[in-house]
DRENDOTI-570577 format. One record per residue (C-alpha): residue in one letter; x negated, y, z negated. Coordinates in steps of 0.5 Angstrom, whole numbers, padded with zeros to 4 digits, always signed. Layout:
BEGIN
AXYZ/...
//
This chain:
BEGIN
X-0029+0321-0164/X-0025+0314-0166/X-0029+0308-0161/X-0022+0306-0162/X-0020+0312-0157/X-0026+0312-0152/X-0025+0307-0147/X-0031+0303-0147/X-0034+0305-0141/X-0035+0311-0144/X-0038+0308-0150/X-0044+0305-0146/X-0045+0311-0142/X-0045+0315-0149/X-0051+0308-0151/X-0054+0310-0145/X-0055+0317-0146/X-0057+0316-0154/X-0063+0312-0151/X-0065+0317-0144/X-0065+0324-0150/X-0069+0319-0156/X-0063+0321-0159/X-0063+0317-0166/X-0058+0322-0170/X-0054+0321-0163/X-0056+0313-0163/X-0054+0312-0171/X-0046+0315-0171/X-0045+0311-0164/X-0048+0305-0168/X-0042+0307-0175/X-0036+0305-0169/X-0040+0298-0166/X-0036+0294-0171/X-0030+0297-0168/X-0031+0295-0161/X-0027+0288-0160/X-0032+0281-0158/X-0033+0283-0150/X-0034+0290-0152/X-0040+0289-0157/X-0043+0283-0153/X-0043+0288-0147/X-0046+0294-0151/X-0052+0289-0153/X-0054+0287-0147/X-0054+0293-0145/X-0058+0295-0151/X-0062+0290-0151/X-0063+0292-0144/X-0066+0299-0144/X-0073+0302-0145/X-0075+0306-0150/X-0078+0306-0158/X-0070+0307-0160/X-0067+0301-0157/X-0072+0298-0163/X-0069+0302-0168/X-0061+0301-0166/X-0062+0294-0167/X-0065+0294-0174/X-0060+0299-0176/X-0056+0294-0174/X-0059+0288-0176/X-0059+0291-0183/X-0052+0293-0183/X-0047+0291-0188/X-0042+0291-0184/X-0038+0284-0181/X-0039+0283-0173/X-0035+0279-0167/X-0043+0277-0166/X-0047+0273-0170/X-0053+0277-0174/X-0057+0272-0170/X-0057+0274-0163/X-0059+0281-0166/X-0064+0278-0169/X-0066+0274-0163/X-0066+0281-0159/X-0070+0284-0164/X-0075+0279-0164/X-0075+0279-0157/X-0078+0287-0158/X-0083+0286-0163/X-0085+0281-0159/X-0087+0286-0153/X-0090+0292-0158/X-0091+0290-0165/X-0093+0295-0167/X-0086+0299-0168/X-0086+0293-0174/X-0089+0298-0178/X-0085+0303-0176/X-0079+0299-0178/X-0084+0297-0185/X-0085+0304-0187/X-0078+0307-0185/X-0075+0309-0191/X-0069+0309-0188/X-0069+0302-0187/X-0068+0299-0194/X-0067+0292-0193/X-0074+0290-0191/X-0073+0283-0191/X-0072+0281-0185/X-0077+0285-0182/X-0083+0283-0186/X-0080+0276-0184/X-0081+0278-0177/X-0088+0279-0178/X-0089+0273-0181/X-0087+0270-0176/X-0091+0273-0170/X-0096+0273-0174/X-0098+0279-0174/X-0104+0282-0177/X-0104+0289-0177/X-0098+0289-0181/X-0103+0286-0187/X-0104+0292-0190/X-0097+0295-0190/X-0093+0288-0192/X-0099+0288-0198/X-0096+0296-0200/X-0089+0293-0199/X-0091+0287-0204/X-0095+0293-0210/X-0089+0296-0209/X-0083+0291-0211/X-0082+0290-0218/X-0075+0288-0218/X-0073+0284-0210/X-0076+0278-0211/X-0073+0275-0205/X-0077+0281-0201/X-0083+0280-0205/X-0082+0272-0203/X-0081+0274-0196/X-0088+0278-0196/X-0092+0272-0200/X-0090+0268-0194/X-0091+0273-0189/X-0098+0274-0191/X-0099+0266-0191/X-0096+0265-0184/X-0101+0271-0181/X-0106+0268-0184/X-0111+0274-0184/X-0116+0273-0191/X-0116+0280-0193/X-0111+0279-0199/X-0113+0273-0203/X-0114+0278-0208/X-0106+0279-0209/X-0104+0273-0207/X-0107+0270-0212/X-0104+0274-0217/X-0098+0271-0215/X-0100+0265-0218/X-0099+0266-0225/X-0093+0270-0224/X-0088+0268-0228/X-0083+0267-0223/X-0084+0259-0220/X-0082+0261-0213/X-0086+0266-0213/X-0092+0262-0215/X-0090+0256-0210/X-0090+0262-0204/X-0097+0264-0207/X-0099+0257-0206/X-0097+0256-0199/X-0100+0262-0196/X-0106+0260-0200/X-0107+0255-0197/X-0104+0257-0190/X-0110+0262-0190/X-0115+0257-0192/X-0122+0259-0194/X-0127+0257-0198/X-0124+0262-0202/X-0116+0261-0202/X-0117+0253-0204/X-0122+0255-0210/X-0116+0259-0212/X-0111+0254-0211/X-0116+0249-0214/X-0117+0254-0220/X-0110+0254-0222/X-0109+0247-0222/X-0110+0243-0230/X-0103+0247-0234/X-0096+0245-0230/X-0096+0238-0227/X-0090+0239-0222/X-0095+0247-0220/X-0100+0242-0219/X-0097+0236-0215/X-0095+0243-0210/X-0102+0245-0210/X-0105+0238-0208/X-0100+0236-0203/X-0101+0244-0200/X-0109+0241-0200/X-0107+0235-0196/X-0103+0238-0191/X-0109+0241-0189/X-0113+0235-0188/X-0121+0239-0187/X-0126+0238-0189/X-0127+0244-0194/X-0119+0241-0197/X-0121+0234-0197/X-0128+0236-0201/X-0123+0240-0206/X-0119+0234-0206/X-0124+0229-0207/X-0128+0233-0213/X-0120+0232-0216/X-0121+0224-0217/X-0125+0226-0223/X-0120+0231-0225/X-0119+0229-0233/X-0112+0229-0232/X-0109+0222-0230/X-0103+0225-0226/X-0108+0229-0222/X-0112+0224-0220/X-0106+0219-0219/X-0103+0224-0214/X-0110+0225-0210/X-0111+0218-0209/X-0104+0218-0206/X-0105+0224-0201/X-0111+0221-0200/X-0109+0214-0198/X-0104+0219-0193/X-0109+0222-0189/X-0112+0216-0188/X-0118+0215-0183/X-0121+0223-0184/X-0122+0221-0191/X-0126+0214-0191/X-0133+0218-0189/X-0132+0221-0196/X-0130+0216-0200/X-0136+0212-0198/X-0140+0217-0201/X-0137+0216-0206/X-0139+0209-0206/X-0146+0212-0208/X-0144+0215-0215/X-0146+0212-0221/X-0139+0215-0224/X-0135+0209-0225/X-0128+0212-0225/X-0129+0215-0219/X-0132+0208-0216/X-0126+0205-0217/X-0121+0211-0215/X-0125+0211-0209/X-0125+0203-0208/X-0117+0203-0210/X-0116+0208-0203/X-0120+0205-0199/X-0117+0199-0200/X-0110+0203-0200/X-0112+0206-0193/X-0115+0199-0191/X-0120+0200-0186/X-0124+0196-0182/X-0129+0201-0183/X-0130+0201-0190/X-0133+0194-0191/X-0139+0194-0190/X-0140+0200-0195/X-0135+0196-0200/X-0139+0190-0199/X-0146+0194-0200/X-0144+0196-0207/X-0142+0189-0208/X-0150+0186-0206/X-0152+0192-0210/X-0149+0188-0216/X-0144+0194-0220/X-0145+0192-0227/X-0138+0195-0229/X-0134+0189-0228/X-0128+0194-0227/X-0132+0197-0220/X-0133+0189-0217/X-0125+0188-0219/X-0124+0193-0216/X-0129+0193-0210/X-0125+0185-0209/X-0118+0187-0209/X-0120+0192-0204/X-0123+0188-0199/X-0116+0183-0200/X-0113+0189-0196/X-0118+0190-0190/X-0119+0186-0184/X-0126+0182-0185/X-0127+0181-0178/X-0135+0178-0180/X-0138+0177-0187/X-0132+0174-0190/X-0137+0169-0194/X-0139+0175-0198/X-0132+0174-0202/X-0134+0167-0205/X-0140+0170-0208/X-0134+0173-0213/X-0131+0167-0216/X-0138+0166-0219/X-0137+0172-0223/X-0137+0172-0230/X-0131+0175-0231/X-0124+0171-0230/X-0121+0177-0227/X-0127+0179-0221/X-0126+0171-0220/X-0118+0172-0218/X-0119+0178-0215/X-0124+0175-0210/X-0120+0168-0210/X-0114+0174-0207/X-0118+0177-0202/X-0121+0171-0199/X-0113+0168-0199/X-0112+0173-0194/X-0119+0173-0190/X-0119+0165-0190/X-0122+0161-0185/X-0126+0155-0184/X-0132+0157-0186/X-0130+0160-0192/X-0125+0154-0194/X-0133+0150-0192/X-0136+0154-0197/X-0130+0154-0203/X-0130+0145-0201/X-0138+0145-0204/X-0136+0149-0209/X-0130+0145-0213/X-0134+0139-0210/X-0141+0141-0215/X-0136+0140-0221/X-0138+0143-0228/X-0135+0149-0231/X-0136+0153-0225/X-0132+0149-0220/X-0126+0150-0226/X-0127+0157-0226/X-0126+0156-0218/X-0120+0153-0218/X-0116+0156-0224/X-0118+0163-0220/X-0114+0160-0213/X-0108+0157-0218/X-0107+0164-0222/X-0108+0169-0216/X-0103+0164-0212/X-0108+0163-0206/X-0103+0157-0203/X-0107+0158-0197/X-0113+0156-0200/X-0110+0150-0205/X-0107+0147-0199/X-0114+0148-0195/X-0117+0143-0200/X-0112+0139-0204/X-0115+0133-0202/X-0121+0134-0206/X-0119+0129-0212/X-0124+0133-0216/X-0119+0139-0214/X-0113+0135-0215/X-0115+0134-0222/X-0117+0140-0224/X-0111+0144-0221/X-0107+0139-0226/X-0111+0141-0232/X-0110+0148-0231/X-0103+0148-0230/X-0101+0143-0235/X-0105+0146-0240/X-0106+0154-0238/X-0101+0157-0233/X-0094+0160-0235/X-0088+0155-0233/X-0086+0159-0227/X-0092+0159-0224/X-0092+0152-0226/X-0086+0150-0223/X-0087+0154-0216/X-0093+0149-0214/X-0090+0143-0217/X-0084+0145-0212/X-0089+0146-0206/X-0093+0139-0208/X-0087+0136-0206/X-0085+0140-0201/X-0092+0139-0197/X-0091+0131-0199/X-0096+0130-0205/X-0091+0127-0209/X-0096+0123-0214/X-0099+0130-0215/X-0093+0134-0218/X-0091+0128-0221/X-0098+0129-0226/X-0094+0135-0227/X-0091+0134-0234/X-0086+0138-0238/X-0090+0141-0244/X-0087+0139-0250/X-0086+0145-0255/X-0084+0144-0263/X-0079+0148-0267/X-0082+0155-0266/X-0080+0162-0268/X-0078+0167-0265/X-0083+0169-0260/X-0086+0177-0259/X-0083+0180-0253/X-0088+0185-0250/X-0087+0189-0243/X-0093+0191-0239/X-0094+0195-0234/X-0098+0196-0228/X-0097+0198-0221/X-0103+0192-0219/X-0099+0186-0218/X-0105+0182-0219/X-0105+0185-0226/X-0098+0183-0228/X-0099+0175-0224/X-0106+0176-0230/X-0101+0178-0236/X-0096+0174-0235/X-0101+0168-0235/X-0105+0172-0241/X-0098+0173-0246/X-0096+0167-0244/X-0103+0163-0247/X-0102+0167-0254/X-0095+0164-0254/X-0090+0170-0253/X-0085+0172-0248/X-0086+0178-0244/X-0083+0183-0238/X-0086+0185-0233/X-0086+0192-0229/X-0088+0194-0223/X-0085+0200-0223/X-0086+0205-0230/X-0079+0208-0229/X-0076+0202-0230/X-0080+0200-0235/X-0078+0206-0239/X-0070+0204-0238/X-0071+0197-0240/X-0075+0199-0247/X-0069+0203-0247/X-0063+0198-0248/X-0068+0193-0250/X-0074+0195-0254/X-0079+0190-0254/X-0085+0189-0260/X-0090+0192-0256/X-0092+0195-0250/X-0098+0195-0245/X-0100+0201-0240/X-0104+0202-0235/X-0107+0209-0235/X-0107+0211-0227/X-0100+0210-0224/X-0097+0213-0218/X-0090+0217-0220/X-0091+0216-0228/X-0097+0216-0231/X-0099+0211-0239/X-0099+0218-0241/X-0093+0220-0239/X-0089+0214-0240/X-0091+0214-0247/X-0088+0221-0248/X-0081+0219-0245/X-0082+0213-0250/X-0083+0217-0255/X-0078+0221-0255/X-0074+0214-0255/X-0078+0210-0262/X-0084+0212-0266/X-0091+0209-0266/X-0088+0204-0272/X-0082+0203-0267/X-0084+0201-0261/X-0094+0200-0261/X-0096+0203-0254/X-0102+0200-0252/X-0106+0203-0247/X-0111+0198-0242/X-0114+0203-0238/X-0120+0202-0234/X-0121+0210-0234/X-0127+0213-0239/X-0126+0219-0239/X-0125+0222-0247/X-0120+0227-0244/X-0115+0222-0242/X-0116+0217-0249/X-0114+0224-0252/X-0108+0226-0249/X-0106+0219-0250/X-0108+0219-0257/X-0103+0225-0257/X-0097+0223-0254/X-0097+0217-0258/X-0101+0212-0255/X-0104+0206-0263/X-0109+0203-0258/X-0114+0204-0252/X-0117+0197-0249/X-0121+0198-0243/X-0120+0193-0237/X-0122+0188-0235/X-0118+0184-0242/X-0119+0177-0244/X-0114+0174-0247/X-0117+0174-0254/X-0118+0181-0253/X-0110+0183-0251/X-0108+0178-0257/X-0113+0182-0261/X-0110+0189-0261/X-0102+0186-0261/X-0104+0183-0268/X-0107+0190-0269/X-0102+0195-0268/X-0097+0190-0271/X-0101+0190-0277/X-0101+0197-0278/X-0093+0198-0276/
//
């Protein structure tokens, strides 16, 4: 009979009858007339279902749930019902899971994903063996799996990390580190080294956790041979904050200087007060690598030294002019009066160290300092030297405007226009660096070898400038956020050849992976930080040569 025909008082009393006698035959043709039904009528008929008891009521919602058919009432309300079923008894899911009948299983391993419910392991693994061509229910079971978070089928899921369909490896992702074992993130760990968009998955998976078992993964990743991993690591690493410090101190202790200095960086990015007193044991531990004192400096600039800030002025006596501008930044932000007491004996002992002093505070452009001991005459002098005869003309111009501004008119006065003869035309050389510290050091250093350069930040707009304007060479820095050396250098080749555009490489990384893969992709020169002026004029002249 027509639901068209019957009134719907009938139908409801048909509904309940089906439900009274368990009568799915019954149940199934009353369900083939609910599209038939007008909005009243179907809202009325599932308030009513959803109201009955018994282990159809659970059936006749899924078969209607699967239905192609189109109705007045949302697909979402029957599944809000039907969620509300398996709720109170679980168990018919498996039912729904292993019913032939009902083939569009999709929505009911969903369910179990979503109440978590481990009994259905196993069912949802069989389901999962058994599909070849769905992947949209194969998707749904790595989910499902994942969100129960029952460890048993490590096994399987891991398979799915090498399958060769993406969204399948990003769900087996996912779920792994959803289950979270020793086992699941030694998986993850294993998997990563071959894609770099997989790899950043899985490490932003690693640090959604925030354990200590994925911190430790993690961290181990610091000293992975590829830069992007590493690059990546230390910024999730710096994200979680506070959890990961005890761990980086640790790390403190290694004899590994790449991972001294990753360590260094993120607890600089993560700038803790809790982490001075290690960085300052590392630095009276007298690190002989003056990338790990560079680095141990900056990242001191970026903590609240609350007590013991004197222990920065011991780095302006390094011997390496890069340490000494690190120091002379990081004492900037933690000035007071009895650091200014100590920086005023040092200029006033004179000699080559008392010019090493003021060079760094001008350079690093420590203005709070400078005008802390100004009116020192041998400061004064030495500050005229040094931007007269070293400092590129912007940074030249900056102090004579502030020497005006703060009414030491006389001393900007001895501030003279350096008289250039006919030249030809300089060297344009991009360097990039996402250490501004590092820039503020290239523009100073091109500019005393007489050329002219731009300088980024940010290597993307790097890459777009070299595009429109190609210059005669270009520095990089190996471990960048977002865009490696590497992966720079790979865009650009695709743009200019090593004869086109030299690529040279500063990187304070040992690894003789990395300078590989930067030999590969089309890097002519690696030169280890920290860098000398000669040293970077050097190796322009070098690849130059060899073009």
């Amino acid at each position: 009979m027509m639901a068209q025909q019957l009134q719907l008082d009938d139908f409801l009393s048909e509904l309940r009858h089906v439900v009274a006698e368990n009568d799915i035959i019954k149940g199934t043709i009353l369900l083939n007339h609910f599209d038939q039904l007008e909005t009243k009528g179907q809202n009325q008929f599932l308030s009513l279902l959803a109201n009955l008891q018994g282990d159809i009521v659970t059936i006749l919602l899924a078969r209607l749930l699967v239905s192609e058919k189109e109705y007045a009432i949302p697909k979402a309300v029957i599944r809000s019902l039907l969620l509300g079923r398996v709720m109170k008894s679980p168990r018919q899911l498996l039912e729904l899971l292993r019913d032939d009948q009902l083939r569009q299983k999709q929505i009911f391993v969903e369910l179990a994903g979503e109440i978590q419910f481990e009994e259905a392991v196993p069912v949802l693994a069989e389901v999962l063996a058994s599909t070849r061509e769905d992947l949209a229910l194969m998707k749904a079971c790595l989910i499902a799996l994942g969100n129960i978070g029952n460890p048993a089928p490590i096994n399987t899921l891991s398979d799915f990390l090498y399958s060769g369909h993406r969204e399948l490896v990003i769900a087996a992702i996912n779920a792994l580190s959803n289950i979270d074992t020793p086992t699941s993130v030694q998986r993850l760990v294993e998997r990563m080294g071959t894609d770099s968009d997989l790899d950043i998955i899985i490490i932003d998976a690693l640090a959604s956790l925030e354990d200590s078992l994925a911190l430790e993964k993690l961290n181990q990743e610091l000293g992975s041979p590829h830069a992007y991993i590493r690059n990546h690591v230390k910024s999730r690493l710096a994200r979680i904050g506070a959890k990961a410090i005890p761990m980086l101190i640790d790390n403190l202790r290694s004899s590994d200087v790449d991972r001294l200095v990753h360590s260094l960086n993120v607890l600089g990015y993560i700038g803790d007060v809790s982490a001075v007193r290690a960085v300052r044991k590392l630095l009276h531990e007298e690190p002989a690598d003056a990338n790990v004192r560079f680095a141990a400096y900056e990242s001191l600039g970026m903590m609240p030294l609350a007590k013991g800030a004197y222990v920065l002025a011991e780095g302006l006596a390094d011997p390496v002019d890069q340490v000494r501008i690190a120091a002379a930044r990081a004492i900037e932000w933690n000035c007071d009066d009895t650091l200014i007491a100590g920086i005023k004996n040092l200029v006033g002992q004179g000699g080559r160290e008392a010019e090493q002093v003021v060079d760094a505070f001008l350079q690093s452009e420590s203005r709070k300092i400078v005008f802390s001991v100004i009116d020192l005459e041998l400061f004064r002098d030495l500050a005229v030297k040094f931007l007269n005869t070293k400092a590129h003309p912007d940074v030249k111009k900056r102090y004579e405007e502030l020497f005006r501004e703060k009414g030491y008119t006389d001393l900007a006065d001895r501030l003279v226009e350096k008289k250039l003869g006919v030249e030809g035309k300089k060297l344009l050389v991009y360097a990039v660096d996402d250490s501004r510290m590092i820039l503020s050091i290239y523009k100073n250093t091109l500019f005393q070898l007489g050329m002219e350069s731009q300088l980024f930040e940010f290597p993307a707009i790097a890459i777009e400038k070299a595009a429109a304007n190609k210059p005669d060479v270009l520095l990089t820095d190996l471990n960048m956020p977002e865009i490696t050396g590497i992966e720079l250098t790979r865009q650009l080749r695709a743009l200019y050849s090593p004869q086109e555009l030299p690529i040279v490489m500063v990187t304070t990384q040992s690894e003789s992976a990395d300078h590989r893969e930067a030999h590969e992709v089309g890097v002519n020169m690696i030169l280890a930080k920290p860098f000398t002026a000669e040293q970077v004029g050097a190796a322009i002249k070098e690849v130059l040569r060899k073009k």
